[in-house]
C-alpha positions as CSV (number, residue, x, y, z in Angstrom):
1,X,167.3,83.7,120.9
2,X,167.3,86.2,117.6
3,X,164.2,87.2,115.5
4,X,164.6,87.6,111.9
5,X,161.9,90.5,111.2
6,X,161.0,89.8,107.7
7,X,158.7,92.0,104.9
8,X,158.6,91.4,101.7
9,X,157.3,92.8,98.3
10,X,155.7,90.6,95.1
11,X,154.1,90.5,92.1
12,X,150.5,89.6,93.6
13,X,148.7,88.4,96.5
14,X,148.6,84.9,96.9
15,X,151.7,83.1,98.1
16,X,152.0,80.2,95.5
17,X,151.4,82.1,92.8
18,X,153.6,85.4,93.6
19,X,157.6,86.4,92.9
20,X,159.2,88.5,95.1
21,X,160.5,91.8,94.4
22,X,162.0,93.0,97.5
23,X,162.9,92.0,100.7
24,X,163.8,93.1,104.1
25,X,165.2,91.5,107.1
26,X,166.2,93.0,110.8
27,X,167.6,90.6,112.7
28,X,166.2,91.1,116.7
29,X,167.5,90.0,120.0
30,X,164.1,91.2,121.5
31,X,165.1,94.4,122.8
32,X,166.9,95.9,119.6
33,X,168.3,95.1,116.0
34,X,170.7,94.2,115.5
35,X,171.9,93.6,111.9
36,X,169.7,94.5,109.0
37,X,169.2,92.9,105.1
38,X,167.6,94.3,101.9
39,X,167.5,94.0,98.7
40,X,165.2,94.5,95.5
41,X,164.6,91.0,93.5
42,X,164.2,90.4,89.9
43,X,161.0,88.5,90.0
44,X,161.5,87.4,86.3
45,X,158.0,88.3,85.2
46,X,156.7,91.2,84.4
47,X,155.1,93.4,87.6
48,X,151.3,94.1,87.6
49,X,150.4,97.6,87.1
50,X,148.3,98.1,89.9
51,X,151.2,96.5,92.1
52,X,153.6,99.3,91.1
53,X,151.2,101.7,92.0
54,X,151.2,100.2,95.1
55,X,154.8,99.8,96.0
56,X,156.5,102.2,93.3
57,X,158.3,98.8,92.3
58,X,158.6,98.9,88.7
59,X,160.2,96.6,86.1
60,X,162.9,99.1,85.4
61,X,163.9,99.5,89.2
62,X,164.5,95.5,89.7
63,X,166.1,94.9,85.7
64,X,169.5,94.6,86.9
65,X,168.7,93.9,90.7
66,X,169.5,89.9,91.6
67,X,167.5,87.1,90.8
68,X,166.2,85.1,93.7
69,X,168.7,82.1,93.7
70,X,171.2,84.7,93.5
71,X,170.5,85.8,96.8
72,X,168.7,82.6,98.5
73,X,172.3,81.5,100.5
74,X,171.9,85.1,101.9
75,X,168.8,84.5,103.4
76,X,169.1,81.3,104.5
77,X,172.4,82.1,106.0
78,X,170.8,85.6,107.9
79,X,168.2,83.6,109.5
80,X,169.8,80.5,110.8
81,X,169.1,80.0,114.3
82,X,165.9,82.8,114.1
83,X,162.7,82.7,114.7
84,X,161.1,84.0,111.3
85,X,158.6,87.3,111.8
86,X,156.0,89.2,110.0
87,X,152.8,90.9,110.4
88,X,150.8,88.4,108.5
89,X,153.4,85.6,108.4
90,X,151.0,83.2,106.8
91,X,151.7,85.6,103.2
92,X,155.5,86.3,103.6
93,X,156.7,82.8,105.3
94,X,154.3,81.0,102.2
95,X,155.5,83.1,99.7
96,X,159.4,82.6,100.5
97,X,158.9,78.5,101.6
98,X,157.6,78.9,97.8
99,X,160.5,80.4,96.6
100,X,162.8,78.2,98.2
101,X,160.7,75.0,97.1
102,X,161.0,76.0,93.4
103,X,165.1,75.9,93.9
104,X,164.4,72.4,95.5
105,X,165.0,73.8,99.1
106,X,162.8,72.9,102.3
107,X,162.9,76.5,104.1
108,X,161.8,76.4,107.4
109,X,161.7,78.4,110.6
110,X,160.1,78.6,113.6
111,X,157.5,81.8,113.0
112,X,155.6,84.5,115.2
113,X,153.0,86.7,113.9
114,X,152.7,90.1,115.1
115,X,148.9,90.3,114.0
116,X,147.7,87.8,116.1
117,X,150.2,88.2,118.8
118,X,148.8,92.2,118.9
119,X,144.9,90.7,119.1
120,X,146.2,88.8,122.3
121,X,148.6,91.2,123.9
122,X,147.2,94.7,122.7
123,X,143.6,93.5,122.9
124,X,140.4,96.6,121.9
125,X,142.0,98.0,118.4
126,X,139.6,98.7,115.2
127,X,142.2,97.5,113.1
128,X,145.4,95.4,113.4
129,X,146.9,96.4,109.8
130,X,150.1,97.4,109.8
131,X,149.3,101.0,109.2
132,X,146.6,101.8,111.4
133,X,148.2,99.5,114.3
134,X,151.2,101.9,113.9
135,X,149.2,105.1,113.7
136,X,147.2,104.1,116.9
137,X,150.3,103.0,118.9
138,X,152.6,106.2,117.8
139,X,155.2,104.1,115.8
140,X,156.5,105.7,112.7
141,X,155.9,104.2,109.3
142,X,157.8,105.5,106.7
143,X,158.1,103.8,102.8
144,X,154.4,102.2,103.0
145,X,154.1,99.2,101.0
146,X,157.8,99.2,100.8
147,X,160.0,96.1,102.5
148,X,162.6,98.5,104.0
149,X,160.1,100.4,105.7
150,X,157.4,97.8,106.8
151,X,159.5,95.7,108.2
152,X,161.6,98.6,110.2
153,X,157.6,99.5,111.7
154,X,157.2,95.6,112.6
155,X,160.4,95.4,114.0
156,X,159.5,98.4,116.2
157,X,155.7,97.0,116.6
158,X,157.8,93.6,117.8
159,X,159.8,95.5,120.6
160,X,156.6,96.8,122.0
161,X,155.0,92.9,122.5
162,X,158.6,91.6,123.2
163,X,158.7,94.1,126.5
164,X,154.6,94.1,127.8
165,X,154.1,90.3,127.2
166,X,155.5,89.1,130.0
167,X,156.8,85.3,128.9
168,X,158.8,87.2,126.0
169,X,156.1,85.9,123.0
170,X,157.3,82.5,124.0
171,X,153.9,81.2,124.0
172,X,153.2,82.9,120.2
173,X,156.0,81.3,118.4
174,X,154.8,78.3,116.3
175,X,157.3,75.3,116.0
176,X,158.3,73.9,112.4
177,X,158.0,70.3,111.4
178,X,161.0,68.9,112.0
179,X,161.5,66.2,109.2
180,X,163.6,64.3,111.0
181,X,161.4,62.9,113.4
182,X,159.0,62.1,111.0
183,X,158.6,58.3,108.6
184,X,160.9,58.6,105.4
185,X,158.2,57.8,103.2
186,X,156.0,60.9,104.0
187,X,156.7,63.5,101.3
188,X,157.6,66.8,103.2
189,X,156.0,68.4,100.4
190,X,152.7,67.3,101.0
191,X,152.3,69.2,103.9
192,X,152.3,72.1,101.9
193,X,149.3,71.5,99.9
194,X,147.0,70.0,102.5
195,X,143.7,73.0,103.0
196,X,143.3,74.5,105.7
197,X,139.1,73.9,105.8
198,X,137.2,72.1,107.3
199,X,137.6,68.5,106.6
200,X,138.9,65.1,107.9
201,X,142.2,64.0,107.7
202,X,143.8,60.3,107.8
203,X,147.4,59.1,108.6
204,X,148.5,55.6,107.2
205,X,151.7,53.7,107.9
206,X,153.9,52.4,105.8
207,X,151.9,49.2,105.1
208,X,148.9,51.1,104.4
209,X,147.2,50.3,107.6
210,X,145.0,53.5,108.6
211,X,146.3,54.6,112.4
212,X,144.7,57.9,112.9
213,X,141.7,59.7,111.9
214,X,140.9,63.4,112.8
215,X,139.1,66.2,112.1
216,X,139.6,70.2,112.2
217,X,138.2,73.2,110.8
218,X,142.1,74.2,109.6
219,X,143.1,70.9,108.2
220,X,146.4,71.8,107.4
221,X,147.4,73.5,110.7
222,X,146.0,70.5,113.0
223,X,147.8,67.9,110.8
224,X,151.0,70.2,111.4
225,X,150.1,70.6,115.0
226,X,150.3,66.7,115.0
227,X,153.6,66.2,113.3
228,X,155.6,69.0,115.6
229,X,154.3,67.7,119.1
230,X,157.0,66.4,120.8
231,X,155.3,66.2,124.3
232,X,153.6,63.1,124.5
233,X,155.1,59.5,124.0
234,X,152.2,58.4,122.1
235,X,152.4,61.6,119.8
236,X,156.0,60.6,119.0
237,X,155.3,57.5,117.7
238,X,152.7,58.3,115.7
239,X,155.4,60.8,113.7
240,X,157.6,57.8,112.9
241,X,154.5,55.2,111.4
242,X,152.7,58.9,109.1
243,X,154.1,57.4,105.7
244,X,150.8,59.0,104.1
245,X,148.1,61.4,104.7
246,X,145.1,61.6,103.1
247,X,142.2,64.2,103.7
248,X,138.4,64.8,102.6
249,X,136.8,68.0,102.4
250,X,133.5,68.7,104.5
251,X,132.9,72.5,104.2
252,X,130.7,71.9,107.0
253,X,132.0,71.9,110.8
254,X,129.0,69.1,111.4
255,X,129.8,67.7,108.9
256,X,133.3,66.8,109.9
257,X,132.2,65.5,113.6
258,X,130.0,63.2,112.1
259,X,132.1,61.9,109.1
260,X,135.2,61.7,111.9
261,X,132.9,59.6,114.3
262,X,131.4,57.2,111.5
263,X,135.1,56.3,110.4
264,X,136.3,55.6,113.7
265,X,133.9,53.4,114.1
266,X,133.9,52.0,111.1
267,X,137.8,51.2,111.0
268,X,138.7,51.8,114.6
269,X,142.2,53.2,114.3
270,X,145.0,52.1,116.4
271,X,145.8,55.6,117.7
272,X,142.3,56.4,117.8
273,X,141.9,53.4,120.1
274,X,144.8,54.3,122.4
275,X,143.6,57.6,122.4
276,X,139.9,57.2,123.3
277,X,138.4,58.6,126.2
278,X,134.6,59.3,126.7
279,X,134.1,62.9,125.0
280,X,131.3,63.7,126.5
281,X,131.6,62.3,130.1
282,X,129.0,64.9,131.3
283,X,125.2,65.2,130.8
284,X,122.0,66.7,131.3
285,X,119.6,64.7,132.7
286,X,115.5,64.9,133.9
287,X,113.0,63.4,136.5
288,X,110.0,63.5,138.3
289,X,110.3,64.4,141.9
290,X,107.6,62.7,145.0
291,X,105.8,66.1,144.4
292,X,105.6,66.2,140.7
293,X,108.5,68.7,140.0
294,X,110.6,67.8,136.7
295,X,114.1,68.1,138.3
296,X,117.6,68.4,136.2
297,X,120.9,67.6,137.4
298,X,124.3,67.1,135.9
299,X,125.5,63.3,135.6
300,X,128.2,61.1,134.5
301,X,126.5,59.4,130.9
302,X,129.4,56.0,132.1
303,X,126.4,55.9,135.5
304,X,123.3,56.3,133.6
305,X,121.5,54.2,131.2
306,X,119.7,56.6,129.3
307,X,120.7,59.2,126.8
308,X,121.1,62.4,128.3
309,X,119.2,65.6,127.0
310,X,122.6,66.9,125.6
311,X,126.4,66.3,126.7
312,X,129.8,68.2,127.7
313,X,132.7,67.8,127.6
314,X,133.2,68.4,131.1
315,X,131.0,68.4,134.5
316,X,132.2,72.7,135.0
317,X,131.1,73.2,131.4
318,X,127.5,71.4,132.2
319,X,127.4,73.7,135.5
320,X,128.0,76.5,133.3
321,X,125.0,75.5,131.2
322,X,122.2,75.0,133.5
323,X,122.8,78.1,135.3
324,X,122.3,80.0,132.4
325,X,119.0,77.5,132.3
326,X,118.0,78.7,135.2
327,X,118.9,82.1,134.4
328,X,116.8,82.2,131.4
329,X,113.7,80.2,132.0
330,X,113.6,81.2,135.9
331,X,114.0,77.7,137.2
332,X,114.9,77.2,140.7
333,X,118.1,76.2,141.4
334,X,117.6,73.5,144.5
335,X,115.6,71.4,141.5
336,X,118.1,71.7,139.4
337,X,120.9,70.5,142.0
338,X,122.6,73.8,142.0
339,X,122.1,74.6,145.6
340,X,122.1,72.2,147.8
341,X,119.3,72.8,150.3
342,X,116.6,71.3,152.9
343,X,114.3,74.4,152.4
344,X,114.2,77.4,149.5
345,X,116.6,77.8,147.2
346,X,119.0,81.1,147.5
347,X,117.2,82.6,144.2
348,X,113.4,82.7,146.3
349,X,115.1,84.8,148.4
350,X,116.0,87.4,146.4
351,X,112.5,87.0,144.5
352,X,114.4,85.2,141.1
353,X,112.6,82.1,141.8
354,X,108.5,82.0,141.8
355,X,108.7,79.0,144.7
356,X,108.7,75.8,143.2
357,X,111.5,74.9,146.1
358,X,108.7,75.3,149.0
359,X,105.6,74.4,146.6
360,X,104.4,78.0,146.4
361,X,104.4,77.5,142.5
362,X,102.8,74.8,141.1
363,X,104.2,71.6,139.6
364,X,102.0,72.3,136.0
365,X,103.2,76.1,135.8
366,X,106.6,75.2,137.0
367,X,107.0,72.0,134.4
368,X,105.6,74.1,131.6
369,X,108.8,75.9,131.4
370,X,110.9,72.4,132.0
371,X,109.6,70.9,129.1
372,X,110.3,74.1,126.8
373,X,113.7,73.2,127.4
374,X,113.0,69.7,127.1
375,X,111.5,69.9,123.7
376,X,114.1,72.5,122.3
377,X,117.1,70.1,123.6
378,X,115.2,67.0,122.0
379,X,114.6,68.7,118.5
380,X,110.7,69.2,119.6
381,X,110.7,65.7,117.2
382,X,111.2,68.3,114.2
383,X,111.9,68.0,110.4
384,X,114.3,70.8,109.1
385,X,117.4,71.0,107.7
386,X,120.5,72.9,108.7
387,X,122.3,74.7,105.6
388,X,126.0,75.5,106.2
389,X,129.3,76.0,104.4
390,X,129.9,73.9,101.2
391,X,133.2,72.4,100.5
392,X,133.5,75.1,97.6
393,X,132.3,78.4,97.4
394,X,129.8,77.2,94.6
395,X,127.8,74.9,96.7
396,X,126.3,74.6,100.4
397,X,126.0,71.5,102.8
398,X,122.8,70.5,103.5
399,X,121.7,67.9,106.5
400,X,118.3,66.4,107.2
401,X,116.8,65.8,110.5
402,X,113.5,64.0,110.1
403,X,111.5,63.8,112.9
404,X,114.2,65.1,115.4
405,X,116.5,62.6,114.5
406,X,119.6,62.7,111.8
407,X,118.4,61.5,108.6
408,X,121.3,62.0,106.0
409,X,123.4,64.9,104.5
410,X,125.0,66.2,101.2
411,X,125.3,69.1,99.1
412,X,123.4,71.3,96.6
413,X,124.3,73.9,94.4
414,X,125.3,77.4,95.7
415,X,121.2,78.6,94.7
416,X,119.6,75.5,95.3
417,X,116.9,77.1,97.6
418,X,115.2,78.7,94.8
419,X,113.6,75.2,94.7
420,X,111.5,74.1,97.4
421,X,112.5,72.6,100.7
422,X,110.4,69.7,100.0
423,X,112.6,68.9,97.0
424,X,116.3,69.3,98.9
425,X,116.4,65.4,99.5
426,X,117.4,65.0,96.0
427,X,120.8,65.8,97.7
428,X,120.8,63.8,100.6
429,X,122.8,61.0,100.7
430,X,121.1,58.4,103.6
431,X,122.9,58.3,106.8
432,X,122.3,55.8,110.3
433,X,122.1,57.9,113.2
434,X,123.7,56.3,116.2
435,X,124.4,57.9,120.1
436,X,127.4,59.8,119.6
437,X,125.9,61.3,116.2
438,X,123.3,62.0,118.4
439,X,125.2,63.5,121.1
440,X,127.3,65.5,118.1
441,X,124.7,67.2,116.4
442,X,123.2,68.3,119.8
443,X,125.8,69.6,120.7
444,X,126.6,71.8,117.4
445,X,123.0,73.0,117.5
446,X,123.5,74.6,120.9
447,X,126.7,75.8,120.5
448,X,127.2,76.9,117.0
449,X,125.7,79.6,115.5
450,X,126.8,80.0,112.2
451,X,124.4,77.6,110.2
452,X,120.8,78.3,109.1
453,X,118.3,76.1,110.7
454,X,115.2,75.5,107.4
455,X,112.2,74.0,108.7
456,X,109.7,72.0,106.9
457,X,105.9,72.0,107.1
């Protein structure tokens, strides 16, 4: 396998909307180069000034270099057969795919980025730029902001990985959609312009039937992640019948779980069918011992007939969670079913547990600090609302949970809490809370902590 090591110089920094002036190539086998490509680009529009401060790329150094479709077989014929890589190859793989595209060309390569293949392999840095990644790990870096010289410091930056990970970045590099596996109705080209936010997404066959619905915080990458998987017998089919795909913004990561879970109910996808398992299999559950001790334990929500206090995903994760429980509310573990025992717990023994095992501490101190947990996991019956991301930078998602129970949810204007909280429902659209929207919003309130939590008196 060879690795086209790619850097490239533009007018400006956003892929659709850039030109390139120069570009560089070394083509890799892993352990060296092997061939190199460069070349300044007349972008055909005039170069920002603060760019050619940056670069020293000026409209009289690229006047009389070649155009890009001058040069586009070059390319395309240098990395054949490569896997295409950058140091941020989200910028130069956009901005040449957009190049390509506006020649009516579908460029495509599997890709490997070297700044999150350094997060993973050389783990502890301040920075993972270019420049101070270089400085730190003694690579020399010559021509800054220059394509010649960037990519020559990747390139070296890409030996480094290629010899200390020890599958050979096999796991890093991110297959391309390969078109023909996929429906001939489904414009390639859409792909392209799908977000990657937070939203739901819906794939439709040819006869406009609606087969899949899904959800991600990166849109665009899980609908990819979709179309390339080639592992599963199920996930092959589905590539054939996407003739159409269709997605709604959420801004919100709630958001998103509960919109994807009301759909699916509501129109019960084929593959969503096929697909469906239990997603929270797991819960945590309560009782009242013979002695009056309020005892927790871990079940399967297919055994039990009520609702659990909150779910996982799996039995290890729900472990995982009441020990911490314990942990921080000094429970004891035997009534939590954590430690299996006729007489005290191991934690009494090493004085992290007041007793409640051998009925040294009493039921009412003991269940005082059960039903703290209790209360917190069953939203204490509370009115608030949580305030997260909007689907635009102008505006915030707002949800209502009246009475510790999900009310409805919308979104207000970026400064919409200069007015008071009393007066958000104006933007609340009315929603029907049901078990797994339950389950879902329990489950982002203890896990997530990136939204703001507003009560109300």
């Amino acid at each position: 396998m060879h690795y086209a090591i790619v850097d490239i110089e533009t007018t400006g920094g956003s892929p659709k909307n850039s030109k390139i002036t120069e570009i560089a190539i070394y083509k890799h086998t892993g352990a060296e180069i092997i061939d190199e490509y460069s070349t300044l680009i007349n972008p055909e529009i005039p170069i920002p000034p603060f760019i050619v401060n940056l670069t020293g790329i000026s409209d009289h150094m690229v006047q009389n270099a070649p155009k890009f479709f001058e040069v586009a077989k070059q390319i395309v014929e240098f990395t054949e057969d490569c896997v295409f890589v950058a140091h941020n190859v989200g910028f130069d793989y956009g901005v040449l795919r957009t190049e390509f595209r506006s020649l009516g060309f579908d460029f495509r390569r599997p890709h490997l980025c070297t700044v999150r293949t350094s997060r993973y392999i050389l783990p502890g840095h301040d920075s993972y730029s270019l420049g101070k990644l270089t400085r730190k790990l003694g690579i020399e870096l010559t021509d800054r902001h220059r394509a010649g010289g960037d990519a020559l410091a990747t390139a070296k930056l890409f030996t480094l990985l290629f010899e200390t990970d020890k599958n050979n970045l096999g796991t890093f590099i991110q297959e391309e959609v390969n078109p023909k596996r996929l429906h001939p109705n489904l414009d390639i080209e859409v792909l392209d312009e799908l977000p990657n936010k937070a939203g739901v997404y819906k794939f439709f066959n040819e006869f406009n039937q609606l087969i899949y619905i899904g959800k991600s915080i990166h849109i665009k990458k899980r609908v990819e992640q979709h179309l390339r998987n080639g592992k599963t017998k199920k996930g092959l089919q589905m590539q054939k019948e996407v003739s159409r795909i269709e997605y709604e913004l959420t801004g919100s990561e709630l958001i998103a779980l509960l919109k994807e879970s009301q759909l699916i109910k509501e129109h019960q996808p084929v593959y969503n069918r096929s697909l469906r398992r239990n997603s929270f299999p797991f819960g945590l559950y309560d009782y009242m011992d013979d002695n009056g001790y309020i005892r927790f334990f871990i079940g399967s929500t297919s055994k039990m007939q009520e609702s659990p206090l909150t779910s996982f995903n799996t039995k290890r994760e729900g472990v995982a969670y009441m020990e911490r429980l314990v942990e921080d509310y000094e429970l004891c573990q035997k009534l939590c079913d954590l430690y299996k025992t006729s007489s005290s717990c191991f934690q009494y023994t090493i004085k992290q547990c007041h007793g409640a095992c051998v009925k040294e501490e009493s039921p009412e101190d003991y269940n005082q600090r059960c039903k703290a947990i209790i209360d917190d996991l069953s939203m204490n019956s509370a009115t608030f609302y949580i305030v997260d991301k909007g689907r635009e930078k102008n505006e915030k998602s707002v949800i209502l949970i009246e009475n510790g129970s999900l009310k409805g949810l919308g979104y207000a204007p970026f400064h919409f809490n200069r007015l008071e909280p009393k007066k958000w429902d104006a933007f609340i659209d009315i929603t029907i809370e049901d078990r797994d929207a339950r389950t879902i919003l329990k489950l982002f309130l203890r896990k997530n902590k990136g939204h703001k939590i507003v009560e109300i008196d």
